[in-house]
PALUMLO-638190 format. One line per field, with one value per residue (C-alpha): residue in one letter; x, y, z. Coordinates in nm, 4 decimals. Each point is the difference from the previous one (the first is absolute). Layout:
<rs>
aa <- c(a;...)
px <- c(X;...)
py <- c(Y;...)
pz <- c(Z;...)
</rs>
This chain:
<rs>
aa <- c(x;x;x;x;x;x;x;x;x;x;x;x;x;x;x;x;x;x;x;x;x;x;x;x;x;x;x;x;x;x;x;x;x;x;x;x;x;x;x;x;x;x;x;x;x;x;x;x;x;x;x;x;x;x;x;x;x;x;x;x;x;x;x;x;x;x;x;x;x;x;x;x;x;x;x;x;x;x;x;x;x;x;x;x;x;x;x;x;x;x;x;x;x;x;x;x;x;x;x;x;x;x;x;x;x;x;x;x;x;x;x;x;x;x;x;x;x;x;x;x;x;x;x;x;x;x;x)
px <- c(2.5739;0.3229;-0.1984;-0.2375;0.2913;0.2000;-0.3813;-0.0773;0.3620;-0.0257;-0.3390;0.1180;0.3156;-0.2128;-0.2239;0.2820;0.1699;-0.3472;-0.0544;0.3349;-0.0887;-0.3118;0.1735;0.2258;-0.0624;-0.2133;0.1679;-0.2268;0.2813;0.3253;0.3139;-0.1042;-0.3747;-0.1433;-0.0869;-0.1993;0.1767;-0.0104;-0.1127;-0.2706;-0.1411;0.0075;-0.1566;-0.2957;-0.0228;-0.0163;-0.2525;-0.1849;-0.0015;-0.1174;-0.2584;-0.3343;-0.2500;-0.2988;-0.3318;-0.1685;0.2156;-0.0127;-0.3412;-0.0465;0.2453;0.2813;0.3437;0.2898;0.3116;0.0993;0.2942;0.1559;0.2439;0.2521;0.3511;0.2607;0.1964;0.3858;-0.0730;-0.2303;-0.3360;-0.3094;-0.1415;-0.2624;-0.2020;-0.2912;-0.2143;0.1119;-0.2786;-0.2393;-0.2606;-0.2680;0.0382;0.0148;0.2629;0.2254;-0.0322;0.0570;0.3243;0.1218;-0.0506;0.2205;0.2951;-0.0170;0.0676;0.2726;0.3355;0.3306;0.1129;0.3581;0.0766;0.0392;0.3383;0.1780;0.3773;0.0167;-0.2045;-0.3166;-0.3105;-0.3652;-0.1813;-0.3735;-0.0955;-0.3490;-0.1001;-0.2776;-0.2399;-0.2625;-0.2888;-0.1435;-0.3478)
py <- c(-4.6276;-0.0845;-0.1748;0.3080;0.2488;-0.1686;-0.1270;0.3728;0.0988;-0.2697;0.2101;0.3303;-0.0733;-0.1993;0.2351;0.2744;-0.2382;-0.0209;0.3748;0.0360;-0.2194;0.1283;0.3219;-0.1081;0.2252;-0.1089;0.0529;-0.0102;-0.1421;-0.1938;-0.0288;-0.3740;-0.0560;-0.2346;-0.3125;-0.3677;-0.2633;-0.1922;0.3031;0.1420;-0.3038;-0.2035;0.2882;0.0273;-0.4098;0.0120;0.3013;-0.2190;-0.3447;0.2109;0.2626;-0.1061;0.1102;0.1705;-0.2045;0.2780;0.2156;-0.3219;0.0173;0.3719;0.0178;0.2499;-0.0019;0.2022;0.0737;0.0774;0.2567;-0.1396;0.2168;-0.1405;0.0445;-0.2633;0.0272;-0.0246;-0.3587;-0.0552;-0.0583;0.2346;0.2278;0.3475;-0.2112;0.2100;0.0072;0.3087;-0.0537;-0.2809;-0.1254;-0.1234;-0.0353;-0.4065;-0.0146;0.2608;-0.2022;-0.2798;0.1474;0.1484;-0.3412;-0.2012;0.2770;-0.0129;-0.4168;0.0907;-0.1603;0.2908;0.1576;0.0841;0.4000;0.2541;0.1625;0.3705;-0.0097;-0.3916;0.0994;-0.1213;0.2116;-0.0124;0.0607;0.0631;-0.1970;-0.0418;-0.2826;-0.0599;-0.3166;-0.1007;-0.1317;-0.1608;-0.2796)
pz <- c(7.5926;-0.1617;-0.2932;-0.0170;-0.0608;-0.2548;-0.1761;-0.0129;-0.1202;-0.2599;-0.1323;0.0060;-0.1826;-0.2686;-0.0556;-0.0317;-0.2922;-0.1976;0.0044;-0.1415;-0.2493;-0.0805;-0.0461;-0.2396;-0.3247;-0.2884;-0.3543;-0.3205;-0.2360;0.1148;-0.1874;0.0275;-0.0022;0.1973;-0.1809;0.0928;0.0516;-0.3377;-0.1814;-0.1538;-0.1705;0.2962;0.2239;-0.2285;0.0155;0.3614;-0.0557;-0.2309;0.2372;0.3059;-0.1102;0.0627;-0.1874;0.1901;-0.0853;0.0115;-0.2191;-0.2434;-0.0127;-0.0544;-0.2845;0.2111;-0.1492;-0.1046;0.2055;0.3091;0.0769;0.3748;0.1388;0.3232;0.1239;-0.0202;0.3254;0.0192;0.1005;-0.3306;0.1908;-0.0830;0.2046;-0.1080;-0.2301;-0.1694;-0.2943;-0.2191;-0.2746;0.0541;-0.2203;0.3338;0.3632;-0.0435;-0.3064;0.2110;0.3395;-0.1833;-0.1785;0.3385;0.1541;-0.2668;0.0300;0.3593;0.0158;-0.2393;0.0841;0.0822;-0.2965;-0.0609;0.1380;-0.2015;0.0779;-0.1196;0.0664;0.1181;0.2523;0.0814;-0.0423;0.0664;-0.3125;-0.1232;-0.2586;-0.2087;-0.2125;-0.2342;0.0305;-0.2667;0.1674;-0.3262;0.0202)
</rs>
């Protein structure tokens, strides 16, 4: 019984740190934008070494670019991932699927502090 109470404790008390978290404000622009680790040059080459290319979308000739939109989190992971413009449903998954394996970012922060921030970013699904 013992184990049951302090098990159950443990869950309530997570759970009531995650919606705080989750509640934590979303800004549009930060003092300090969030940025990949590396940069922009090495987040479109890990872009570029992990998109896949849909056969299908190959073979019927779909390309342009896809507008993803997420959040980076105070602790630089991504969460809210979504397709703002897409150019077909398998070039979005596919973008959605490479930003989502994406390693943390560095936070965006306003006043040293660290903020969560949405961010979009454009990738060219060329054949």
């Amino acid at each position: 019984m013992k184990h049951f109470l302090l098990y159950t404790l443990f869950i309530l008390l997570s759970s009531f740190t995650f919606a705080q978290a989750e509640e934590e404000p979303i800004a549009d622009f930060a003092e300090q934008e969030p940025t990949y680790k590396g940069g922009n040059e090495a987040m479109f080459k890990f872009i570029e070494q992990n998109f896949v290319y849909p056969d299908s979308s190959r073979i019927n000739g779909e390309q342009g670019t896809v507008f993803v939109q997420f959040v980076v989190n105070t602790d630089g992971t991504l969460t809210e991932i979504k397709i703002v413009k897409g150019v077909s449903p398998l070039l979005d998954a596919e973008a959605k699927r490479v930003v989502s394996i994406m390693p943390p970012w560095n936070p965006g922060s306003n006043a040293g502090k660290y903020v969560r921030v949405r961010y979009r970013i454009p990738i060219k699904c060329v054949i």
